[in-house]
DSSP file (Angstrom, degrees, kcal/mol; ACC not computed):
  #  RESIDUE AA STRUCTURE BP1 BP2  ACC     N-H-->O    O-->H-N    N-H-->O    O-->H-N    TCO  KAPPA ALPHA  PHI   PSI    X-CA   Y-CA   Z-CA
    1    1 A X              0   0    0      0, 0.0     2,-0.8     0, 0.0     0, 0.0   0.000 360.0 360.0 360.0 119.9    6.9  -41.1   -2.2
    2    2 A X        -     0   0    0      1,-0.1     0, 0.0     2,-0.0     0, 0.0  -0.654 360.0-176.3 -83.3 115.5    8.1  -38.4    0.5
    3    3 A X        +     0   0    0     -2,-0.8     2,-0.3     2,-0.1    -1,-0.1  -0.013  66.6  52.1 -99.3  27.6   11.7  -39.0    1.8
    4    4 A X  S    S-     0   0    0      4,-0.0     2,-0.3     5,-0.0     3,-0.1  -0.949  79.3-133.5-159.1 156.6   11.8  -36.5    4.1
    5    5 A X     >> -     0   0    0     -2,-0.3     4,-2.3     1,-0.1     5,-0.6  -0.614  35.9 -87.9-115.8-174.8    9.6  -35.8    6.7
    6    6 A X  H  >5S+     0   0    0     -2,-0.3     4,-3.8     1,-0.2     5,-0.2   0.925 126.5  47.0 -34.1 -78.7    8.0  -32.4    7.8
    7    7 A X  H  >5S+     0   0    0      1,-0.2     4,-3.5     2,-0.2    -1,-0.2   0.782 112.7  56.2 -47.2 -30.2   10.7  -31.3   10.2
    8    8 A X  H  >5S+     0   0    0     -3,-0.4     4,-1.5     1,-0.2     5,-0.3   0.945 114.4  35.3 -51.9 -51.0   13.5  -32.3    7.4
    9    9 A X  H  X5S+     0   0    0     -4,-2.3     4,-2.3     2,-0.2    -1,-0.2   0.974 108.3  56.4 -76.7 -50.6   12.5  -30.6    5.2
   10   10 A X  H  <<S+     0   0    0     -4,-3.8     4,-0.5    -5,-0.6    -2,-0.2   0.976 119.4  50.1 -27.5 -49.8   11.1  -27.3    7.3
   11   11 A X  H >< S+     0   0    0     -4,-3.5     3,-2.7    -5,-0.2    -2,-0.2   0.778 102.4  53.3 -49.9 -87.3   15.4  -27.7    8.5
   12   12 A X  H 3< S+     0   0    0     -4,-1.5    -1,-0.2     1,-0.3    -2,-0.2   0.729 110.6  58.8 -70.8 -23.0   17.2  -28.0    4.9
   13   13 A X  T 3< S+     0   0    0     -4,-2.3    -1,-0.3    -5,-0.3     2,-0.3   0.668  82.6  76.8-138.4  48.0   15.3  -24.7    4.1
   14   14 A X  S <  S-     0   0    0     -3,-2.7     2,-0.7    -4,-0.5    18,-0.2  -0.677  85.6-113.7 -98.8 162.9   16.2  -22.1    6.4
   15   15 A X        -     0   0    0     -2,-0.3    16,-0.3     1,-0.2     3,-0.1  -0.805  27.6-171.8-117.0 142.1   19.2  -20.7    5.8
   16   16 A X        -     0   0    0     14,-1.0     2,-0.3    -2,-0.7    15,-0.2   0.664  60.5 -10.7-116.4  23.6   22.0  -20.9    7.9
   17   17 A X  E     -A   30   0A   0     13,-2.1    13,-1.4    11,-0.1     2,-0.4  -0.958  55.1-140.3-174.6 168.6   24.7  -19.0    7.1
   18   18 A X  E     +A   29   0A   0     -2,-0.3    11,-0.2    11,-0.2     2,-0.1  -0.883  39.5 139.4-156.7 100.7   25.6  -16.8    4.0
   19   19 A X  E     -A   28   0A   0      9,-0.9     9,-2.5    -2,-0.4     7,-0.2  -0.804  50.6 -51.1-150.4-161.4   29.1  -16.8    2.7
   20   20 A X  E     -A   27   0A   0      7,-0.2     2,-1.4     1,-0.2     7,-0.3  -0.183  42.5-142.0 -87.6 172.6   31.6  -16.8   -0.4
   21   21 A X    >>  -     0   0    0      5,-2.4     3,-4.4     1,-0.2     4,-2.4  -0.548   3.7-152.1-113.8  83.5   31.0  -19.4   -2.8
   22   22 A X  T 34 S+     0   0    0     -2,-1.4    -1,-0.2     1,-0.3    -2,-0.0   0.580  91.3  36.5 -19.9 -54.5   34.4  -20.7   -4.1
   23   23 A X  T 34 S+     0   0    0      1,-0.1    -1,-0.3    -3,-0.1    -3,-0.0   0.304 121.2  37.0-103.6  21.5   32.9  -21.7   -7.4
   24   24 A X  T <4 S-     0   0    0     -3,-4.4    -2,-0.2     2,-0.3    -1,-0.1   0.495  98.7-136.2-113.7 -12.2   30.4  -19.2   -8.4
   25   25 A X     <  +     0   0    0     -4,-2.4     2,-0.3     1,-0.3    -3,-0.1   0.989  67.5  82.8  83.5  51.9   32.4  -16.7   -7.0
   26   26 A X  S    S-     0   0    0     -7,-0.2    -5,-2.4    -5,-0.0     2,-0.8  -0.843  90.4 -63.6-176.9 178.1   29.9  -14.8   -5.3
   27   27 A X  E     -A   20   0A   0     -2,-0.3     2,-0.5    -7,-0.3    -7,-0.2  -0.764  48.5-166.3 -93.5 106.1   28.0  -14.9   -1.9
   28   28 A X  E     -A   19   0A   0     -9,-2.5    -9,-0.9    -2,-0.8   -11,-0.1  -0.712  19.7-138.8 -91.5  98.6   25.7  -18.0   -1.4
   29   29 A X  E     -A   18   0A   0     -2,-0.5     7,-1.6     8,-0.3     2,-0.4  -0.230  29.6-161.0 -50.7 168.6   23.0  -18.4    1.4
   30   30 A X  E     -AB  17  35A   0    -13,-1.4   -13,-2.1     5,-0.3   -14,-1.0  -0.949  15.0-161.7-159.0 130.6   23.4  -22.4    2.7
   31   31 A X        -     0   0    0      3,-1.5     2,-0.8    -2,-0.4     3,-0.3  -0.073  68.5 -51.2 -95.1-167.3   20.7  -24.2    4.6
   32   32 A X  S    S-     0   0    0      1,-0.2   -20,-0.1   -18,-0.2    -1,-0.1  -0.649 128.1 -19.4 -85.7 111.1   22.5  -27.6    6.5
   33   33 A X  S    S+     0   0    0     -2,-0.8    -1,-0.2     1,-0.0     2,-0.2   0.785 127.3 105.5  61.6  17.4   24.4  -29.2    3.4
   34   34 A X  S    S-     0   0    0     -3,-0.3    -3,-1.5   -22,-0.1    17,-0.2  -0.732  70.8-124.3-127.5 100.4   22.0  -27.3    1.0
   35   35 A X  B     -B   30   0A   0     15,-0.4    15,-4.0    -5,-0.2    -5,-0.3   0.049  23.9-138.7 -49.9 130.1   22.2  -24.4   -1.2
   36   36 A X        -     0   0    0     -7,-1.6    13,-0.2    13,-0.2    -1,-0.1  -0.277  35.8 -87.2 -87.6 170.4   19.6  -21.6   -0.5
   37   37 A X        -     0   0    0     11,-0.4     2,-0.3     8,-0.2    -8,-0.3  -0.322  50.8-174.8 -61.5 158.0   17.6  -19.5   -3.9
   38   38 A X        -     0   0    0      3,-3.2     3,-0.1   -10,-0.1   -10,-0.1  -0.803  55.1 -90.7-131.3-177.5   19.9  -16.4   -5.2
   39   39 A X  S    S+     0   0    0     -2,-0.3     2,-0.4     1,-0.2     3,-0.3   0.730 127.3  65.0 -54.9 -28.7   19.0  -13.6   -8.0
   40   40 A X  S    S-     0   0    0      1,-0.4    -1,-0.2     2,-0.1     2,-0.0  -0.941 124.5  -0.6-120.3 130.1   20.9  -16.9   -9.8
   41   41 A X  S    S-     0   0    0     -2,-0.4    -3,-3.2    -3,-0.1    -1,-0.4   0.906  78.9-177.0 -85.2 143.6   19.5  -19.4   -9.7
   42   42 A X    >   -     0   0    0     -3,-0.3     3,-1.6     1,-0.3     6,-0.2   0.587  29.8-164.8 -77.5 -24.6   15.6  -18.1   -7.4
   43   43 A X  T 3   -     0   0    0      1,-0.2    -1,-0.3    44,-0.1     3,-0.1  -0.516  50.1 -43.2  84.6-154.4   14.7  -21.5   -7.6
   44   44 A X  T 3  S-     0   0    0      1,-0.4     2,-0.2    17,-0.3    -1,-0.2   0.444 111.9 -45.1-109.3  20.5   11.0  -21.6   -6.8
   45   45 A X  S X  S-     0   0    0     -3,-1.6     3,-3.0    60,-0.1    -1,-0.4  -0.646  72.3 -62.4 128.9 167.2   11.0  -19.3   -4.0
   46   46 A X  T 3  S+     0   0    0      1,-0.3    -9,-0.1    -2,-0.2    59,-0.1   0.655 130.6  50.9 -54.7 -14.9   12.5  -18.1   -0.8
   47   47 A X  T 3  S+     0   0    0    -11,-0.1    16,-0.5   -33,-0.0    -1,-0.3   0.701  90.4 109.3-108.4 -18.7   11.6  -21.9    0.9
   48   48 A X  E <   -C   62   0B   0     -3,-3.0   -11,-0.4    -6,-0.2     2,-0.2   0.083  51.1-166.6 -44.4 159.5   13.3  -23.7   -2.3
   49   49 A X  E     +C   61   0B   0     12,-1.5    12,-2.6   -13,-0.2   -13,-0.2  -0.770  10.1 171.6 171.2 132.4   16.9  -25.6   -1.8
   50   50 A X  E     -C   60   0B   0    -15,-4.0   -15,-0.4    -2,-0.2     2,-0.3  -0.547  20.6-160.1-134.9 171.3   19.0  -26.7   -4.3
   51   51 A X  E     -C   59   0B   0      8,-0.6     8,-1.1   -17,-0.2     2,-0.3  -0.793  18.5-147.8-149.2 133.5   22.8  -28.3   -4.9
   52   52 A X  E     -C   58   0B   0     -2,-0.3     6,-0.2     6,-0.2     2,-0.2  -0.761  18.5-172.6-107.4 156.0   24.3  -28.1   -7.9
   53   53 A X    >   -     0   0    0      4,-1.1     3,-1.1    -2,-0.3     2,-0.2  -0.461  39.7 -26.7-159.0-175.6   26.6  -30.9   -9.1
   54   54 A X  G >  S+     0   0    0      1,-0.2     3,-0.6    -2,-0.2    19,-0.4  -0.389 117.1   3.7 -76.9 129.4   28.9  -31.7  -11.9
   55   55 A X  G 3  S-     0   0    0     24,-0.4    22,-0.4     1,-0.2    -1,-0.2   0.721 134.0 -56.2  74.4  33.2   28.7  -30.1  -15.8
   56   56 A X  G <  S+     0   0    0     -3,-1.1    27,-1.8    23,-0.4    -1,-0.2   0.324  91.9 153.2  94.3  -1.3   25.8  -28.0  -14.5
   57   57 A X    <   -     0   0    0     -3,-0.6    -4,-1.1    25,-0.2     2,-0.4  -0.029  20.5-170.2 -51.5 166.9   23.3  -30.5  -13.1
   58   58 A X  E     -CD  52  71B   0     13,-3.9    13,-4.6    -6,-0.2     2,-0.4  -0.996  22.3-170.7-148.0 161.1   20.8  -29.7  -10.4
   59   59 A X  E     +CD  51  70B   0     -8,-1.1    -8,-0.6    -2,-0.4     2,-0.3  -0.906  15.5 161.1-154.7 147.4   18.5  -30.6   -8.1
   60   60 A X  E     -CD  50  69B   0      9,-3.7     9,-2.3    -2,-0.4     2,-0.3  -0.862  17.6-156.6-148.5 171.2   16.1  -28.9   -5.8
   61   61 A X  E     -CD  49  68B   0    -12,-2.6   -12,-1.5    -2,-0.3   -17,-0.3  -0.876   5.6-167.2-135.2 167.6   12.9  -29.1   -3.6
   62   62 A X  E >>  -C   48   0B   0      5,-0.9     4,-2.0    -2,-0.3     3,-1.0  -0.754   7.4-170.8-147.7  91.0   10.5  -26.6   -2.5
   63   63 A X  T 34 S+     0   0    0    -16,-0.5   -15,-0.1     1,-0.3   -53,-0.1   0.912  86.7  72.5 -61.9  -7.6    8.2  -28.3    0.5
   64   64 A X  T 34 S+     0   0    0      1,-0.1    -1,-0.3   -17,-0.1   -16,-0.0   0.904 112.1  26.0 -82.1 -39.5    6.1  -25.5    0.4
   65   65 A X  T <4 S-     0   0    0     -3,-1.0    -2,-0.2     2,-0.1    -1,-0.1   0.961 106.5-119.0 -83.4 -32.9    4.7  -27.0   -3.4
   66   66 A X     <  +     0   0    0     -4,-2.0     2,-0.3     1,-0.2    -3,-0.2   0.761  67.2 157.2  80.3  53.8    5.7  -30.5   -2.2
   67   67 A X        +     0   0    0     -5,-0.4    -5,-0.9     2,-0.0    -1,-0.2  -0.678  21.5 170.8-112.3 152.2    8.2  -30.2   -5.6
   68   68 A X  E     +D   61   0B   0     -2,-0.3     2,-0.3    -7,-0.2    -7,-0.2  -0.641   2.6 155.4-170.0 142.1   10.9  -31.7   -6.3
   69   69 A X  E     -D   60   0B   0     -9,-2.3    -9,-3.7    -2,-0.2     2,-0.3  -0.960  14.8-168.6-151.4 166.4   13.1  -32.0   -9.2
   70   70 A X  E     -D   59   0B   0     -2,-0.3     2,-0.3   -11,-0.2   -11,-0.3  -0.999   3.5-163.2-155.3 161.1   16.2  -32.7  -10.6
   71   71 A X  E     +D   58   0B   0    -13,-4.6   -13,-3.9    -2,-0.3     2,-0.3  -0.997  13.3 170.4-153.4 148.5   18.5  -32.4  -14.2
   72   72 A X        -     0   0    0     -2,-0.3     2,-0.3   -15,-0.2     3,-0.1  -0.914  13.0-155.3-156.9 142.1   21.5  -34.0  -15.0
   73   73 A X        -     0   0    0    -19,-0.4   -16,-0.1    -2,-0.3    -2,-0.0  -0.906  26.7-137.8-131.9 169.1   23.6  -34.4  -18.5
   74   74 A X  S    S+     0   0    0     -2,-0.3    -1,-0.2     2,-0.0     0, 0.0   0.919  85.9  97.5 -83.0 -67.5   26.3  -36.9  -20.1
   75   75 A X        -     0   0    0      1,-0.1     2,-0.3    -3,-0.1    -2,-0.1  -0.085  61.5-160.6 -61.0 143.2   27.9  -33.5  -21.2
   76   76 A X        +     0   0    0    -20,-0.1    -1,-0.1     2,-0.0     2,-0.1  -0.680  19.1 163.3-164.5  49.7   30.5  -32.0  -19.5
   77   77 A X        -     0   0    0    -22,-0.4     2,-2.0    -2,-0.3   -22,-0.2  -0.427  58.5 -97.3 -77.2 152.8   31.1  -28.0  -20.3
   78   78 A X        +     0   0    0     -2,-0.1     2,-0.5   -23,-0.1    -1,-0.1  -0.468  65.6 163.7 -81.3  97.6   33.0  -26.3  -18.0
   79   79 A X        -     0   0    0     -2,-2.0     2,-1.1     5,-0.0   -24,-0.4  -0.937  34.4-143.3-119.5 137.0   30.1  -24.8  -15.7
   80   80 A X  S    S-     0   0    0     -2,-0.5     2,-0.2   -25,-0.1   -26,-0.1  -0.658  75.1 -25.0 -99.3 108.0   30.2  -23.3  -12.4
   81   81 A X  S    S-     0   0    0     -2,-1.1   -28,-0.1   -28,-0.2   -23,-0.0  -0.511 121.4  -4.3  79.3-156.7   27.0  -24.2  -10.5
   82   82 A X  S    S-     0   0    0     -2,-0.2   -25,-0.2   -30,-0.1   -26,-0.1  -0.131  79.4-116.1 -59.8 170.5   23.6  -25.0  -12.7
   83   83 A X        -     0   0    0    -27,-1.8   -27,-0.1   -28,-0.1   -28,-0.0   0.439  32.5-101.3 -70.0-144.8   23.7  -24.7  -16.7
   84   84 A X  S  > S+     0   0    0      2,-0.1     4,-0.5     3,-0.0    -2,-0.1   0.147 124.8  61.3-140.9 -30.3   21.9  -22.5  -18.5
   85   85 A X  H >> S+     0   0    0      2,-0.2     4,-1.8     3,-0.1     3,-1.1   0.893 109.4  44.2 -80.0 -65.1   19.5  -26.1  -19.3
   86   86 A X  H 3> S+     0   0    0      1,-0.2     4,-1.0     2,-0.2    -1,-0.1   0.806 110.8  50.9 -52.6 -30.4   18.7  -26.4  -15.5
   87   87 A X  H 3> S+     0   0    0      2,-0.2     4,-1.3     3,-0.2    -1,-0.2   0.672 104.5  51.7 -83.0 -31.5   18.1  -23.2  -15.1
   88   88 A X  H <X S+     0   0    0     -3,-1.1     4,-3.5    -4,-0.5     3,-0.5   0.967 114.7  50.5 -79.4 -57.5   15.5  -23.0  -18.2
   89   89 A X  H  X S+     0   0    0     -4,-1.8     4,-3.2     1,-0.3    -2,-0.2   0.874 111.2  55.5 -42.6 -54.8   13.5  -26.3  -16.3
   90   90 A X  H  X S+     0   0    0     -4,-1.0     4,-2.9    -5,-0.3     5,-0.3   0.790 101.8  43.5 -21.0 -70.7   13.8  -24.3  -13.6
   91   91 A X  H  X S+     0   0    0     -4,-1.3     4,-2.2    -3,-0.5    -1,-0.3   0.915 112.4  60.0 -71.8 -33.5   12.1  -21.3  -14.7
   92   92 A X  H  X S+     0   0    0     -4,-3.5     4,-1.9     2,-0.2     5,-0.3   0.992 103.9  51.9 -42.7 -61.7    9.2  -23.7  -16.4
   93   93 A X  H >X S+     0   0    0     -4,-3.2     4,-2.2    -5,-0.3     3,-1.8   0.959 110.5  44.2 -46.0 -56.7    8.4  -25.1  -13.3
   94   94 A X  H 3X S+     0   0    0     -4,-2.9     4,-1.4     1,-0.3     5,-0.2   0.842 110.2  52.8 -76.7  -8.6    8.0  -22.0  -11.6
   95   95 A X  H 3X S+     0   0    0     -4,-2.2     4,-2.2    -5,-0.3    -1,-0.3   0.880 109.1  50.3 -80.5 -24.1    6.1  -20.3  -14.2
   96   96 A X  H << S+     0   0    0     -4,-1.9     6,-0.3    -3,-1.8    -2,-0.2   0.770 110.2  54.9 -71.2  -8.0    3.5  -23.3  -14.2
   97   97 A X  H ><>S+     0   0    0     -4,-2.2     5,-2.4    -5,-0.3     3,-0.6   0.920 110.2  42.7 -85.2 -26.0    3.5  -22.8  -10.4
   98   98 A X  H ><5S+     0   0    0     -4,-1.4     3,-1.0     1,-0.3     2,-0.7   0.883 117.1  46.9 -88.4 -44.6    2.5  -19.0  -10.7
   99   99 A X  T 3<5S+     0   0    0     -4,-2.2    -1,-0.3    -5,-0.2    -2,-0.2  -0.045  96.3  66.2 -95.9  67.0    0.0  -19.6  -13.3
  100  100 A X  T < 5S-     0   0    0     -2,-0.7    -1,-0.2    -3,-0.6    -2,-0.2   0.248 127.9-107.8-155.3 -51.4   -1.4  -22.4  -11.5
  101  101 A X  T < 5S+     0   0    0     -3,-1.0     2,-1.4    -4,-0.5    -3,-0.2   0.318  85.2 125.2 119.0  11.8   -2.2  -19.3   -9.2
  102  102 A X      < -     0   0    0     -5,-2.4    -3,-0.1    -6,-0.3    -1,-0.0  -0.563  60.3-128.8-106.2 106.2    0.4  -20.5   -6.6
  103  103 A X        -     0   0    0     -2,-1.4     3,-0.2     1,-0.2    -5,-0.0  -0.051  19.4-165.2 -48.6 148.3    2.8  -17.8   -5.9
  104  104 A X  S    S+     0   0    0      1,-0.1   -58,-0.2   -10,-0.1    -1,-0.2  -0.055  82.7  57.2-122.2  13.8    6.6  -18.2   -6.0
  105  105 A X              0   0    0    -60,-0.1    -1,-0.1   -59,-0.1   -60,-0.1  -0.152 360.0 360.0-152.6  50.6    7.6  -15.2   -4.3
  106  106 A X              0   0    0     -3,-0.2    -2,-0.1     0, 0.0   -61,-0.1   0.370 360.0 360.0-122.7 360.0    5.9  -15.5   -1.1
């Protein structure tokens, strides 16, 4: 089921502004009310958009695969932005996507 419609999504993943990011400590692109790919986390490419939530969950989309996913725990380590678990789901996806033969860094 799509919950967003072309234009929604096409918005949430440009980015519109790039500043610091109180709890990773570092400088974060931001689409409207979304977090954009960095060198942590890349996501699944430059069109990807993510928020990271409490004890390291995530969730993110990429309209350009027509992806979306998201990972959540009961556990509760003191992490700032995705785990080290989201991150590994993360990298799966986009390694099936690339050998699937659709590039993730175009």
């Amino acid at each position: 089921m799509r919950l967003l419609d072309t234009e929604s999504s096409a918005a949430l993943a440009r980015t519109r502004s790039i500043g610091p990011d109180e709890v990773l400590g570092e400088p974060s692109p931001f689409g409207p009310g979304v977090q954009k790919p960095t060198a942590r986390p890349p996501l699944l490419g430059p069109a990807s958009y993510r928020h990271d939530g409490h004890a390291g969950s995530l969730a993110l989309a990429d309209p350009r695969f027509c992806v979306g996913m998201a990972f959540t725990t009961n556990v509760s380590p003191p992490v700032g932005g995705a785990s080290a678990a989201a991150l590994t789901l993360v990298a799966a996806a986009r390694h099936c996507l690339n050998a699937s033969g659709r590039s993730t860094t175009d």
